[in-house]
N, C-alpha and C positions, 0 to 999 in steps of 0.2 A: 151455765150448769145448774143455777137454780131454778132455772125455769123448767128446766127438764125433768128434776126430779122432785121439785114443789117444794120449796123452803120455808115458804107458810105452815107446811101442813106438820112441822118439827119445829117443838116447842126447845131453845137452844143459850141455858144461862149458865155465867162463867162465876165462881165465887172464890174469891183470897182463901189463903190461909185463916182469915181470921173471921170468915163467912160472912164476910160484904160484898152484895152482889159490883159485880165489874162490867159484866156483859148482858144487853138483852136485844133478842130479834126479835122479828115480826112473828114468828108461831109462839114465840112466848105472851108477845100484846093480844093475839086472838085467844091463848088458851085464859089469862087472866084478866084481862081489861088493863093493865097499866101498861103506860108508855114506857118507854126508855130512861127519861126525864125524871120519872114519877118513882122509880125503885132502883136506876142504879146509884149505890152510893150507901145506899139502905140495906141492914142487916135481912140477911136471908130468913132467916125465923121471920120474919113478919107478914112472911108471908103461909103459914101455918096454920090451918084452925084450928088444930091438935096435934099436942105430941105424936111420933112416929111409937110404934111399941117396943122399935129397936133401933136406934138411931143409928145414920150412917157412921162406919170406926173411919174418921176421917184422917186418923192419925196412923195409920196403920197398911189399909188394904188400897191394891190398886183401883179397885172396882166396885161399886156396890149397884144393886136394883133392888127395887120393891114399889111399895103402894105408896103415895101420901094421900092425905088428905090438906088441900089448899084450899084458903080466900080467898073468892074471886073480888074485884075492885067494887063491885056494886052488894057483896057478902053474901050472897050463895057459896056455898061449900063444892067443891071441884074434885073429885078422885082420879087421881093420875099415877101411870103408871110410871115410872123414873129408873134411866138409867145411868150412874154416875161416875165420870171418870176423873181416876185423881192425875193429875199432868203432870208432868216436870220434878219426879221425883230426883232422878238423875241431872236434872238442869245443872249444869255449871251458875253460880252466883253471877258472875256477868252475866249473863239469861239472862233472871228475873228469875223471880220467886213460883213454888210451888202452887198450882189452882187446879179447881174444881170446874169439871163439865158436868150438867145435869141437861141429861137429853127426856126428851117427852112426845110421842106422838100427841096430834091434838085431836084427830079421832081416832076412834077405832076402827079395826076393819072390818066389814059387813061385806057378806055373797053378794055378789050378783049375776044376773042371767047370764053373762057372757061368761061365766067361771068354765062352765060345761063346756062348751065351745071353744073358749084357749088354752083349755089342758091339754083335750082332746087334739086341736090344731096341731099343738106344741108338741105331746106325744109321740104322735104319727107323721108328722115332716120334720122331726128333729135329725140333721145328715153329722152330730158328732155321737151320736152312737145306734146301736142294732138295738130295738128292742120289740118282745113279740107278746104276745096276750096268747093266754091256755085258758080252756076251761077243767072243771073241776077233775074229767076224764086226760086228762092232758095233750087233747086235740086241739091246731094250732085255730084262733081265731082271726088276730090281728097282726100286721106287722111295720114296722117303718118300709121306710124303701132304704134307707141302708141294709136293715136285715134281710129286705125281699133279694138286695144283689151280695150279700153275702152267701146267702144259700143258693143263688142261683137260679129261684124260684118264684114267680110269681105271686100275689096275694091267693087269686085263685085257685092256682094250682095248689097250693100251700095247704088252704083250708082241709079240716077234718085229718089230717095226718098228724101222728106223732113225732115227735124229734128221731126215734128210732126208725121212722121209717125215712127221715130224709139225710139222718149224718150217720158219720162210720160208729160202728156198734159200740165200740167203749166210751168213745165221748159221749155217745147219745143216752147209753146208760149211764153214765153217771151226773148227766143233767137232770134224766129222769128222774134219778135217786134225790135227787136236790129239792127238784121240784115239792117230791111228794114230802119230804122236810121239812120245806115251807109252808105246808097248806096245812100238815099235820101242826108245829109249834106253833107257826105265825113267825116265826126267826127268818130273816135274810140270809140267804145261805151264799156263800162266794166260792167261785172257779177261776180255775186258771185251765186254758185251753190250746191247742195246737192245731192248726189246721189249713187247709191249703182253702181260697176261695175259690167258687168257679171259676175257672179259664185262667187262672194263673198258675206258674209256676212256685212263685215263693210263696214259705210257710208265712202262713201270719199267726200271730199272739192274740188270744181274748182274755180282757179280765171281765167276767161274766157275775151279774149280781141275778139272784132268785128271790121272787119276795113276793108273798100272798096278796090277793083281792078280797075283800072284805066289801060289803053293802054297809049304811050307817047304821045299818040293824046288829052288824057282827055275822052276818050271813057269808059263807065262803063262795064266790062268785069263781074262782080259779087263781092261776100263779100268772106272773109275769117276768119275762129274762130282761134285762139289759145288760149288752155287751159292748164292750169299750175296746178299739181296734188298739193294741199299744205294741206292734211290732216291733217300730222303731227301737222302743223299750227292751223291747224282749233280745231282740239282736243285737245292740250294744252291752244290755249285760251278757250275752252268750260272749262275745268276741272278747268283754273284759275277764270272763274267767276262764277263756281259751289263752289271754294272755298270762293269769295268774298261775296257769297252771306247767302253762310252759315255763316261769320263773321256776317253779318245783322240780321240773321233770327234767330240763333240757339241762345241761352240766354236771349232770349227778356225781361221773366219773370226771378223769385225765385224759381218755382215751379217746380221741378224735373221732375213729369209726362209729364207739357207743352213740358219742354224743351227735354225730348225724344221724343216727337213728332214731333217737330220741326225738329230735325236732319232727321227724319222718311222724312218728308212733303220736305226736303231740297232733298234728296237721290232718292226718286219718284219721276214721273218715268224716269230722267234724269241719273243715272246709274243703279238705279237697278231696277224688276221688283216688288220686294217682298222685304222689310225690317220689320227685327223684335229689340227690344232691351229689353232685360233683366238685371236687377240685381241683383246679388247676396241676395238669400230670408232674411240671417243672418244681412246684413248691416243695420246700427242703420238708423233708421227712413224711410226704406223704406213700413214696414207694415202699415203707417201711411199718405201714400204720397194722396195730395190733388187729387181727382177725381176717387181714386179708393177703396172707403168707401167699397161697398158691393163688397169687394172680392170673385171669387167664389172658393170652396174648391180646397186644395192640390191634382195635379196629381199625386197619387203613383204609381212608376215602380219601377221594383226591380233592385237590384244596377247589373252592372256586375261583376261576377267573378273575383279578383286580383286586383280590382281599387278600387278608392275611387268618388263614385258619386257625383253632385253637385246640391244642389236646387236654383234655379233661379228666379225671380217674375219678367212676362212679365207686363212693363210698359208701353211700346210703339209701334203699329206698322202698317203699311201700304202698302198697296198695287197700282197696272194699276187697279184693278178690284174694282168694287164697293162692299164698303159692307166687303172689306178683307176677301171674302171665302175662298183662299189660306193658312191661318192661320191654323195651330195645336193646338195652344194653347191660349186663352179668356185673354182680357187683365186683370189683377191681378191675373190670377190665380200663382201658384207657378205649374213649374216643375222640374222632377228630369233628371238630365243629366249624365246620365251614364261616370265613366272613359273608353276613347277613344273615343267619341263621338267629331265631329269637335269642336265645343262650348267648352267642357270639354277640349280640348287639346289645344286651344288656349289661354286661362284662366292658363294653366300649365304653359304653356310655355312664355306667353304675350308676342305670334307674330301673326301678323296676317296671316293666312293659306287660300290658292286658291283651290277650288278644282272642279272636273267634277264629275257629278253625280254617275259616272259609277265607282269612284274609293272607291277602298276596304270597308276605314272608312264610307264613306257614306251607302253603301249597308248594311251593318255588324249596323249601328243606326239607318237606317229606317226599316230593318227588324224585329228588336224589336220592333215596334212602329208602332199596326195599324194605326192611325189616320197620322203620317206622311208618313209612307206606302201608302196608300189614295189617299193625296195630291199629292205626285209627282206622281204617275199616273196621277192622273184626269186632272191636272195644267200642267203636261208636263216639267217641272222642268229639268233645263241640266245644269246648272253650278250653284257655291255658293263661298261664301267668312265668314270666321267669322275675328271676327277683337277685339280684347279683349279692354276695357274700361280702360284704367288709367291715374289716374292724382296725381301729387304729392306724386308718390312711393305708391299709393294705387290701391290695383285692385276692380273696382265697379262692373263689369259685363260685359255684349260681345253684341256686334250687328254682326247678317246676313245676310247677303245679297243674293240674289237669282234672277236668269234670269230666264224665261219661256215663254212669249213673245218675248221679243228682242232674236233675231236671232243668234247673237253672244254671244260668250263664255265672259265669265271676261278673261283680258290681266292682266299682269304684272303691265301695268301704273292704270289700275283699282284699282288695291289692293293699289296702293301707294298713293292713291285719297279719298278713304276709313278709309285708316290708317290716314288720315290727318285730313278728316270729324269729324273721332271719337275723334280724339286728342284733340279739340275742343269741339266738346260735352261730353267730359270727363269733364273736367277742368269747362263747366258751370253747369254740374250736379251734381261737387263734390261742388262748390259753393252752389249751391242749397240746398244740403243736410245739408252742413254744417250751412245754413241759416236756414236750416226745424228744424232741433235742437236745434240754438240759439235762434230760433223764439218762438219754446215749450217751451223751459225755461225760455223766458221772459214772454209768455202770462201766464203758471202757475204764474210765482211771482207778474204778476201785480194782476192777479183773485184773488192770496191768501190775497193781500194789498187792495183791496176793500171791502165792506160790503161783508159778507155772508148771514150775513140776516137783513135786516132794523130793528129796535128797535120797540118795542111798544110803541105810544103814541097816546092820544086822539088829541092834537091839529089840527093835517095834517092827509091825506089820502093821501097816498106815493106812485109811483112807478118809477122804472129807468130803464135806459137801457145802455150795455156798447157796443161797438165795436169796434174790435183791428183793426189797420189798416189794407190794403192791402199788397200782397205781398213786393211790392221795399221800403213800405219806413215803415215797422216793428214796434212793438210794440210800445208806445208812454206813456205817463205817463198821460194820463187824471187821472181824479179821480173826484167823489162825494161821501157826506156822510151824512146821517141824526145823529144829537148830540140833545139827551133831556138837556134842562136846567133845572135850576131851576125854579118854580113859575109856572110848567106846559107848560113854551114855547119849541120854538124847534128851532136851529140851522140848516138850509142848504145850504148845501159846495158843490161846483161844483170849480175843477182846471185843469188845462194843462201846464204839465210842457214840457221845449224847450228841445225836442230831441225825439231820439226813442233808443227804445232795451234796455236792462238791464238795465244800467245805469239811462235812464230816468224815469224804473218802481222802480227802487229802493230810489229816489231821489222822488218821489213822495209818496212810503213808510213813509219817513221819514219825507214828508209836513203834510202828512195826521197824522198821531201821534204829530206833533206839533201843530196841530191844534184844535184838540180831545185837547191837554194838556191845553192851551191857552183858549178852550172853556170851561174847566170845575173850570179858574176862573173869571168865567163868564165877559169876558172882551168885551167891546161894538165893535163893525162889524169894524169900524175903527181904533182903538186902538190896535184891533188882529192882522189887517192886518200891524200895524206900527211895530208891533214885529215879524211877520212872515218876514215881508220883509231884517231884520236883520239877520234874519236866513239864509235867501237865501244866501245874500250876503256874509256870511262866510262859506257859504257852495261850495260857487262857490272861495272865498281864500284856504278854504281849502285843496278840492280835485283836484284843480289847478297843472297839471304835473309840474315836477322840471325843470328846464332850460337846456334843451338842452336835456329831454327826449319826446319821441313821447308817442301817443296813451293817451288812455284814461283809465279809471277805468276799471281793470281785463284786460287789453290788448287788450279790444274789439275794429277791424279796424272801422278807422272811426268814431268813438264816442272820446269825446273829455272830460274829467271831469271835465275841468273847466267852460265848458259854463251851468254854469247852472242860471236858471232863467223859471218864472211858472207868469201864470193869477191866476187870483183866486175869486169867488166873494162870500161872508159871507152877508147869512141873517139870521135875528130870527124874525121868529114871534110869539106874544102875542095873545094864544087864548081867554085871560080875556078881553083887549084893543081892539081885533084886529086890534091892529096894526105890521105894519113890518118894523124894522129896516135892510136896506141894506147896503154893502158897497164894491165899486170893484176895484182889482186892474188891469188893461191892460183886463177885461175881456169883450165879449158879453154883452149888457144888456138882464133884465132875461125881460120876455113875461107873460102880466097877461091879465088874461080872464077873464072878469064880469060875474057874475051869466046868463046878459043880453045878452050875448055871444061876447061882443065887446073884439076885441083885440089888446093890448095896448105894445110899448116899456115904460118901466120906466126910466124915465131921468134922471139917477144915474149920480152923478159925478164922470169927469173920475181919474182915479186912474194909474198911472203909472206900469208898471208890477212889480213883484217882484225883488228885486235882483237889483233894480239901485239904489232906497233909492234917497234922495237929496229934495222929492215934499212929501208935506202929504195927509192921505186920509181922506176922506170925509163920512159922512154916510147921510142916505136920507131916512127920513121915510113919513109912506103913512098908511094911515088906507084902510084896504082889508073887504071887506064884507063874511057875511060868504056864502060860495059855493065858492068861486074865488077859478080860480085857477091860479098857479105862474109856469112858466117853467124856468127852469135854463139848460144852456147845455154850449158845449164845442167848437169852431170854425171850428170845424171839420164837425158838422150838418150844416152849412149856407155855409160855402166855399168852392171853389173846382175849377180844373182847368177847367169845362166847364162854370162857370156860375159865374156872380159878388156878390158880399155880397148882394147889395139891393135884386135881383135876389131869392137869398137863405133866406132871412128877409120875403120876399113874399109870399112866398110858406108856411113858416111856419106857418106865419098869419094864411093862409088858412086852412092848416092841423087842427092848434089847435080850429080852429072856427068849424069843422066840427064835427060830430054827435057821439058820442061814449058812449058805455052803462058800461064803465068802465077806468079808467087811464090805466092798462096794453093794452087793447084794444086800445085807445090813442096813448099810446107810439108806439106800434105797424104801425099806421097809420101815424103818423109823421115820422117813421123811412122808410117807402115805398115811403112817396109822397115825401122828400127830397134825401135818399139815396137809389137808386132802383138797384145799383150796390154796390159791393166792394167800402167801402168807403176808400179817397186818407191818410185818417189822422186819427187818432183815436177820436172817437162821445163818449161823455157820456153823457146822458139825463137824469134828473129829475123831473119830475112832482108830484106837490102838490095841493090837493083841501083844503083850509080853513075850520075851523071849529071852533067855538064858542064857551065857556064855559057859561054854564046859570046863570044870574047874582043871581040863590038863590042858586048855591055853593061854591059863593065867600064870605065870613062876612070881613068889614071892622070896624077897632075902631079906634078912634083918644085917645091916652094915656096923660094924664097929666103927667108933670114930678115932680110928688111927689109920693112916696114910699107907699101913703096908696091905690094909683092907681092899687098897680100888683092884687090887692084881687078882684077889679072890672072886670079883666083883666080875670082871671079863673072864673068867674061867669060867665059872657058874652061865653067865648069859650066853658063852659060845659054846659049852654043854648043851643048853636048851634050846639052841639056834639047829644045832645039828639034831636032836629028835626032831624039831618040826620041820624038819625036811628046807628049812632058809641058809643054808650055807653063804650064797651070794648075798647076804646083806650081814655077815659076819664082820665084816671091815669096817664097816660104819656105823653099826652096832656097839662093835667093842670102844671105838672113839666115844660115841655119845657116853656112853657107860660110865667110864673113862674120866671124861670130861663133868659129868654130873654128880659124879659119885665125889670127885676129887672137888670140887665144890663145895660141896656140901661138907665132908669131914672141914674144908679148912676156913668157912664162912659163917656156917650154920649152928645150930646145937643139934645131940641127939634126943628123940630116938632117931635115927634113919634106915632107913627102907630103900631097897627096889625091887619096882616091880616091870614083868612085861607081858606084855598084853599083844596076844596073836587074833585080830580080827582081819577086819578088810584089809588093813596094814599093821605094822608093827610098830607097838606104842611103847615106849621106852618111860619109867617114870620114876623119879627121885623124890621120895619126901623124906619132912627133917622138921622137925621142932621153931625152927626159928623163923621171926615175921616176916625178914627184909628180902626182898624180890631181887632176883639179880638183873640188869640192865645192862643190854648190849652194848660197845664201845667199840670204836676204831681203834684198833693199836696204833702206835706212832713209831716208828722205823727201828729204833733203840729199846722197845717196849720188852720186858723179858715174858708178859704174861698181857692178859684181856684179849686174845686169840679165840679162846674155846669154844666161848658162846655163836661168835661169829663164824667156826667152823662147822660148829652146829645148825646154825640156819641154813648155811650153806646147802648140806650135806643131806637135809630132813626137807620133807615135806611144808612142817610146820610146828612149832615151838612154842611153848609158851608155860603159863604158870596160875596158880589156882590157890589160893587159901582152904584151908581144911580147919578142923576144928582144936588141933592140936602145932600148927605153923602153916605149914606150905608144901604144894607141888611142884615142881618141875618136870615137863614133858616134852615130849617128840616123840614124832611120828614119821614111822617111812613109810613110799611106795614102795608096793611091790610088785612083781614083774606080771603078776598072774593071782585074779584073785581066789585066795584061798579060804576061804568064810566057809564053803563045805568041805574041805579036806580033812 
């Protein structure tokens, strides 16, 4: 090596830390006369004629150059030009110590004749880049022979033209503009370029430098390009931000369909010309994938001979052409794919296969197949690629890919580009899928945990509305529920329990059944929610993971079983009082509408959500006129990420004030003007219109508390039995009466009451001052009395008891034969 590049001719000395020479070579013996012998060992200064006028910072910088002036051995004075490197800053101590390189040509360098001759050489047969010579008019002079077979052109031919007369007009103008850049500053002006070379098909990349000619006078002689072929470059960063972008784009949603078109929308028309993607027609929950309801029917083609064919459901695909005329086959439909077909072989094998139109399997599947027989004519089709789907050891189905405008064939690095594309939209569509299934079996189990069908009662005119959330953030545990009470009122329950997907419909399940249970012993709106809220909080101890396990209930990711906690707000209203007792806990206030059409927030106290316990709740009652109507709903109708709660409080105002010739109509209308998309959260709506009971089917008596009272008691009830036309339930009637009345004088304290209440059936009701609840019992054979109550259940519908704010209820209820609510 030193012969090669002349080691003499490099003056090369090493000095300590403490500047005693170490090292010396032979261009250091030629530039100064002293041996090896003669100065190593010797402090570097001595060899100096004079101070430097800035001395090397040896303590300091990596690097220094400048001038010395040195003693030569025989005392001539030497000017050398020094360039010095500090070594081993970083050495580890076992190394060895910190030193100095002082490097030195020992001459200079001087022109010679041949300089002319091997620039020019070197120039002009340079084959790693294009470069060409302009003169001052930017006519071509000179050029390599890489540039001459880049343009395509000869020297000759070449000569006296400009770049716009030989490349396409934009690029050529804007070389030109460079040009004249360069001649005008003197600046090096840089491009980046696009362009197909002669006789090929693929684009190639230029990085293209511009930069003036100059005589040694300063005279402008013309410009010169040099351009650097960096394809390679240019296509690998294309296909890495083909892949970075597919990370952005492909997944967006849940939804299986989007997201094969997404890959589709990613792949057009940046590699391919024509992309289709199908899945496997058998895979669970692809007959069901969002957006392609009206499937059109199964292509049947007959299997081939000695294989086993495969049905496919196109769920994605696109085209350069508008319209995707290129297509064989209607997005849902199902086709059958012959064994040996590319699709069907890729799918066998899960590799992805290259191919030219013109080869075997191709010809041999589209000559079975007029419609794709057709297409590659018509479309011109000349290369394809299929590339099989999987994710997590599962195969979902195959994407195509096909050229027919682009010029070029698919390469080798295509397919590898493809296979990476799909790898990716594998894994979000196996996502997806598996979401489309968790998502169907959550939406079944919350639909089957809602009302199926609202109750019958006269108090309210009812209707609801539910809706599961959007894709990303899944099913959700809203809930409402109409509950008859006793005395003809009605209980309504609107909640939203914290979370989504199974868990939170299941957890709302089980609100809603404690709720129903809580309301049928008839406990006041507040008192419910003091024992709901107890609930909660042992529901969120109980299903709380064990320490140091993950996941949640059934192993669902991302769900959590111990966060559980729910709003909730309980009213009942009195169609006899019309009044309404409310009460909420963390929930919306509900929205009431006057007959007059004003619409009103009710100023419920607020109530802490479920599941923290520690504050109590409140109830808040209001007399409603009859035609009101009450809306209760779920946070998910007023909020959302475009718009603020007042915002959504706004709109509903407006909605519920406007014109509607029925509550479903209504609900309808409010669910448009607030959610006019996919809603972010699950909405449950309930609306109620008031309704009165007429004060001559209510009979009220105030009871003395003496025993000869219960006989007045059955007088009175079979008086009022016979104006409302119920003779036939006089016999059972006067029992319960009877039996309640006599009760209560001989149990209870005063004041006592009954009353009876003619709605859908006949409600018989004893109340009386005092706490203690009566409790059915068996009589035992010799018993003279604990009969009554037991002939009452018997005899009634249904039976039961209620605290009031001055002791207690007792009621029954009968059928009756025929219902009389309009009589």
């Amino acid at each position: 090596m030193e012969d090669v590049v002349g080691e003499a001719l490099t003056a090369r000395v090493t000095v300590d830390e403490h500047g005693v020479v170490t090292g010396w070579n032979a261009g250091s013996e030629q530039l100064l006369g002293y041996s090896s012998a003669e100065i190593v060992g010797h402090p570097v200064a001595e060899l100096l004629a004079e101070d430097p006028t800035e001395h090397p910072p040896l303590s300091s910088l990596p690097r220094w150059h400048g001038t010395l002036v040195l003693r030569h051995r025989d005392g001539h004075r030497v000017e050398a030009k020094v360039l010095a490197h500090h070594r081993g800053l970083d050495r580890p101590p076992d190394e060895g110590t910190p030193d100095w390189l002082l490097v030195s040509a020992v001459t200079g360098a001087r022109p010679t004749p041949d300089d002319d001759a091997l620039i020019t050489r070197g120039f002009l047969a340079s084959p790693s880049c294009s470069t060409s010579v302009y003169d001052t008019d930017l006519r071509f002079r000179r050029s390599t022979r890489s540039g001459q077979e880049a343009l395509g052109l000869s020297e000759d031919d070449l000569l006296g033209l400009r770049p716009t007369d030989v490349l396409d007009q934009p690029l050529a103008e804007e070389m030109e503009r460079a040009m004249v850049r360069a001649m005008e500053t003197g600046e090096t002006q840089y491009l980046e370029n696009h362009a197909r070379a002669h006789g090929e098909n693929r684009e190639h990349a230029w990085s293209v430098h511009v930069y003036r000619l100059s005589d040694p006078d300063g005279r402008v002689l013309g410009v010169a390009t040099t351009g650097h072929d960096m394809t390679d470059h240019y296509w690998a960063r294309k296909r890495l931000q083909l892949i970075a972008e597919a990370s952005t784009r492909i997944g967006s949603t849940l939804d299986v369909a989007r997201t094969a078109q997404e890959l589709a929308d990613v792949a057009v028309p940046e590699l391919a010309d024509f992309l289709s993607v199908d899945l496997l027609a058998d895979l669970d929950g692809v007959d069901r994938l969002s957006g392609l309801d009206d499937m059109p029917e199964p292509i049947a083609r007959p299997p081939r001979p000695g294989g086993t064919s495969l049905a496919l459901r196109r769920i994605a695909h696109q085209s350069v052409l508008p319209g995707v005329p290129d297509a064989a086959v209607a997005l849902g439909a199902v086709d059958v794919y012959p064994a040996g077909s590319p699709p069907a072989e890729s799918l066998r094998s899960g590799r992805p296969v290259l191919y030219q139109i013109t080869e075997q399997a191709i010809s041999d599947w589209v000559a079975e197949d007029p419609v794709r027989r057709a297409r590659v004519r018509d479309f011109g089709f000349h290369s394809a690629m299929t590339v099989p789907l999987l994710a997590r050891g599962t195969t979902l189905g195959v994407v195509l890919l096909a050229r027919h405008r682009h010029p070029g064939p698919f390469q080798q690095d295509d397919l590898v580009l493809a296979e990476e594309l799909a790898a990716r939209a594998a894994v979000c569509i196996d996502n997806a899928l598996r979401y489309t299934r968790e998502r169907r079996t959550a939406v079944t189990l919350q639909r089957s945990l809602l009302p199926q069908k609202l109750p019958e009662q006269t108090a309210l005119e009812v209707a609801s509305r539910y809706l599961p959330a959007g894709a990303r953030a899944g099913v959700g545990g809203d809930w409402f529920d109409v509950i008859p009470l006793s005395g003809a009122r009605v209980a309504l329950v609107v909640g939203d329990v914290v979370g989504h997907g199974i868990h939170a419909s299941a957890t709302m399940g089980r609100l809603r059944t404690a709720v129903r249970t809580l309301a049928d012993i008839d406990l006041p709106p507040d008192e419910l929610l003091t024992h709901l809220d107890d609930m909660v909080a042992r529901l969120a101890t109980d299903t709380a993971p064990a320490p140091g396990r993950a996941g949640g209930a059934g192993g669902v990711p991302g769900e959590s079983a111990g966060d559980v906690g729910a709003t909730c707000l309980y009213a009942v209203y009195d169609p006899v009082s019309r009044r309404c007792t409310l009460a909420r806990a963390g929930h919306p206030l509900p929205a009431v509408v006057s007959p007059d059409g004003t619409v009103e927030l009710l100023d419920l106290p607020a109530g802490p959500p479920l599941g923290l316990g520690g504050l109590p709740f409140e109830s808040f009652e209001t007399e409603l006129p009859e035609g009101s109507l009450l809306a209760l709903y779920t946070d998910g109708l007023i909020e959302s990420r475009d718009s603020d709660l007042d915002e959504g409080i706004a709109r509903l105002r407006r909605a519920l004030a406007g014109p509607a010739d029925s509550l479903e109509l209504l609900c309808d209308s409010v669910l448009a003007a607030l959610l006019p998309g996919r809603p972010a959260d699950d909405v449950a709506l309930l609306v109620a219109r008031t309704r009165a009971l007429d004060a001559d089917r209510v009979a009220t008596w105030d009871i003395a508390p003496d025993p000869a009272a219960v006989a007045d008691a059955r007088k009175n009830a079979l008086r009022r039995l016979e104006e409302w036309g119920l003779d036939e339930v006089a016999f059972v009637t006067e029992l319960v009466v009877s039996e309640l009345v006599t009760n209560a004088i001989r149990h209870a304290e005063p004041p006592i009451q009954l009353r009876l209440i003619h709605d859908r059936g006949l409600i018989c009701e004893v109340s009386d001052g005092g706490n203690t609840a009566p409790h059915m019992r068996r009589a035992r054979t010799y018993d003279e009395g604990g009969r009554g109550l037991l002939l009452v259940a018997q005899l009634t519908r249904r039976w039961g008891t209620r605290p009031t704010s001055t002791g207690k209820t007792i009621w029954a209820e009968q059928s009756l034969d025929a219902d009389l609510s309009s009589s």
